[in-house]
N, C-alpha and C positions, 0 to 999 in steps of 0.2 A: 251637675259637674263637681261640684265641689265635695256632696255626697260620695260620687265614686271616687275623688281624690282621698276622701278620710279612709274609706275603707282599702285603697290601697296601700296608703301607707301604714296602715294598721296591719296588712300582710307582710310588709315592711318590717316596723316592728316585733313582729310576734315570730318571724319564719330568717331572720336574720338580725344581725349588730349594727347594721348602717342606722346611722346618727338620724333621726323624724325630728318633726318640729316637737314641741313642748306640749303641741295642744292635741296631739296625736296618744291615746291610751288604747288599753285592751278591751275598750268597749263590747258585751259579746253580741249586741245588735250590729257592727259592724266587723266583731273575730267570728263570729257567724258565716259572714259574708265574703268574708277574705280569700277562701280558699279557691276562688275564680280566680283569682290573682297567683294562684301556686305557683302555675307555670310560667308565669312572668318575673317572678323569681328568680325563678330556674334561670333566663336568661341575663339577668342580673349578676348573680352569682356566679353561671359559666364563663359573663362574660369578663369576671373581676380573674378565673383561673384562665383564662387564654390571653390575657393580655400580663399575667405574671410570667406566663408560661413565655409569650414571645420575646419580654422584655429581657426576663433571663436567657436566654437561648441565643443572644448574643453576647455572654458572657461565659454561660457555663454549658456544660454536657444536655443534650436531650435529657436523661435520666432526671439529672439535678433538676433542669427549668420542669418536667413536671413532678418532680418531689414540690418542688415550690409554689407549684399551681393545687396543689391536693392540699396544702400548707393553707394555702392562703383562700380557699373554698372553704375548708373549714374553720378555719379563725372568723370568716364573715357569717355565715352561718351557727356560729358555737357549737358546732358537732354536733350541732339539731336533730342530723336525721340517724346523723353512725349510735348518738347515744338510742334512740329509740329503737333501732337494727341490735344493738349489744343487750336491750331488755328482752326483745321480742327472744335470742339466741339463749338467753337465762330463763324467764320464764318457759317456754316448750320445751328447756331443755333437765329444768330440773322441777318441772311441776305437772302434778297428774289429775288433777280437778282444776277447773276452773276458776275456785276461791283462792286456789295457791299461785297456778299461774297467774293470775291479774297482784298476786300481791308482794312476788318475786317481780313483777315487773315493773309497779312500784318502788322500789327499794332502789334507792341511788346508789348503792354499793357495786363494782362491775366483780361478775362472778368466774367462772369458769369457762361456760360457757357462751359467754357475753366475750370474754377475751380472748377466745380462739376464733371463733366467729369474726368479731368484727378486725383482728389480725388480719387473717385470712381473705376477707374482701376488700380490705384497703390493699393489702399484696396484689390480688389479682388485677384491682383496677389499675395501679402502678403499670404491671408488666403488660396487662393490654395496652394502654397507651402507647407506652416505649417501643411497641410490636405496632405501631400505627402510622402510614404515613407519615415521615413529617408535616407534609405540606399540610395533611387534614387533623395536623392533632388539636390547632385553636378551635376550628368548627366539630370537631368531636368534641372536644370537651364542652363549649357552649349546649350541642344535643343532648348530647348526655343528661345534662344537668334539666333541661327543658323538659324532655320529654318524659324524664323518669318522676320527674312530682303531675305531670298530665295521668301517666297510670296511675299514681297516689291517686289523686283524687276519684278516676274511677272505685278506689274500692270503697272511700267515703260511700261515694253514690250505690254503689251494690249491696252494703251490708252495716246492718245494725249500728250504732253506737252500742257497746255492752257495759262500759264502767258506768255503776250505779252511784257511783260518791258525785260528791261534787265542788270538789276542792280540785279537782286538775283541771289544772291550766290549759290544757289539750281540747277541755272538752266543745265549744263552742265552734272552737274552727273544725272537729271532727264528726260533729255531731250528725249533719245532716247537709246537703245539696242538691240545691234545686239541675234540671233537666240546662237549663240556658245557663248557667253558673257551669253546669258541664264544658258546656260547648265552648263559653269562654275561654275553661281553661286549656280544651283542644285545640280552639284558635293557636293559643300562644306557645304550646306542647309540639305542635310539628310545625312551628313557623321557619326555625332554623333549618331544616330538612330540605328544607327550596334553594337551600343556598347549595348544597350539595350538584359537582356536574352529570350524576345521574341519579334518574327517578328509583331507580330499583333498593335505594338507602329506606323509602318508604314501607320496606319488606319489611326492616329491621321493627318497627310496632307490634310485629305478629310477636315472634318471641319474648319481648317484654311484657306483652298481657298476657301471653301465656305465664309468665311468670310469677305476673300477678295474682294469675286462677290459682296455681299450685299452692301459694300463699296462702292466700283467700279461703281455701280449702282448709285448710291445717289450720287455722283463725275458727274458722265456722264449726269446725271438728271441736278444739277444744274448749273454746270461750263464747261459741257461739255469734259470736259477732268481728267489729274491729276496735282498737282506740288508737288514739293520735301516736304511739308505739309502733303500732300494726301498720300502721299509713307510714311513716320512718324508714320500717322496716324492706315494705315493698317500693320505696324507692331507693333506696340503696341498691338492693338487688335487682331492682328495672334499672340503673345505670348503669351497675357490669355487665349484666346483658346487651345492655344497649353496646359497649364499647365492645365486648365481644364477638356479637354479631356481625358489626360495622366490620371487625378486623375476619373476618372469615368471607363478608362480602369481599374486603379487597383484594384475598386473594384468590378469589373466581375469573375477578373480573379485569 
């Protein structure tokens, strides 16, 4: 027990800014192991932007409470996954071999492409929200947030680690996942989905792995594999999806 406590909050940690105990490091025996824990994160974190979102929303405009919730997901997070989604948008965007991509994406400088890119999906997910029920915007954004590091870690589990150095700090929790470290972190990836009053929000997974494949695909095209970037990256873009989809399921139904 207390084993899985360290490695949780080691996901803790290493995948967010909330305050661990002292005796709690980046151990990679246990940042190995952490990324079972992704998607419990996820509801962590979503649940830190839904409760910004409702607190302000008796104050200020829908609009504002979730500018405040995007705000305040990423302050806890330190823009974890959008920096990794703005390397991923530089490197395939301005590199054509695989030495150059991985070293473009490297590079802590945000470039061009990195800044119109991650522009661009923080706008989108804004205006999906704001196009979202109110009633369901706290449990959207809680899913959102869940389910989109559940596909992350799928692509862990599908495809290579490719960075051969071994100075990134990425590399331990991207490197590899076991089959039940899967499952785990599916357990915690569509727990919020139950909360939803209909089954059919369960559709909305399809499109986000699809999203993931397309990813996946272009990863394996040019680098061959993935690194803790790649996984960033496709969680980002499994969360617009995800609020995307949700906002077209509601208006079917």
């Amino acid at each position: 027990m207390k084993r899985e406590l360290q490695i949780f909050l080691t996901a803790m940690m290493f995948f967010t800014r909330i305050p661990c105990p002292k005796w709690v490091n980046h151990e990679p025996e246990f940042l190995t192991k952490s990324s079972k824990y992704f998607s419990l994160i996820g509801i962590i974190v979503g649940s830190i932007g839904a409760l910004v979102y409702y607190g302000a929303s008796f104050i200020f405009s829908t609009e504002i409470s979730i500018a405040l919730s995007m705000v305040a997901t990423i302050y806890t997070t330190g823009a974890f996954h959008e920096d990794g989604f703005a390397d991923v948008c530089d490197g395939l965007g301005g590199g054509w071999t695989k030495e150059k991509i991985l070293l473009i994406m490297k590079d802590s400088r945000l470039g061009t492409y990195g800044a119109a890119g991650l522009g661009l999906i923080l706008g989108i997910k804004f205006l999906a929200l704001t196009d979202t029920p109110v009633l369901l915007i706290p449990l959207t954004i809680i899913s959102g947030h869940s389910l989109s590091r559940f596909i992350a870690t799928t692509l862990i589990y599908t495809h290579p680690y490719v960075r051969d150095t071994d100075d990134s700090k990425a590399k331990p929790a991207a490197k590899s996942m076991s089959f039940f470290m899967l499952v785990s972190s599916a357990v915690f990836g569509i727990l919020p989905l139950f909360f939803f009053k209909t089954p059919l929000i369960f559709l909305t997974i399809i499109p986000c792995y699809l999203a993931k494949m397309f990813l996946a695909a272009k990863f394996k095209k040019w680098i061959g594999g993935q690194t803790g970037d790649c996984a960033g990256a496709v969680q980002q873009f499994s969360e617009v999806i995800f609020y995307l989809s949700a906002l077209a399921l509601w208006k079917f139904i």
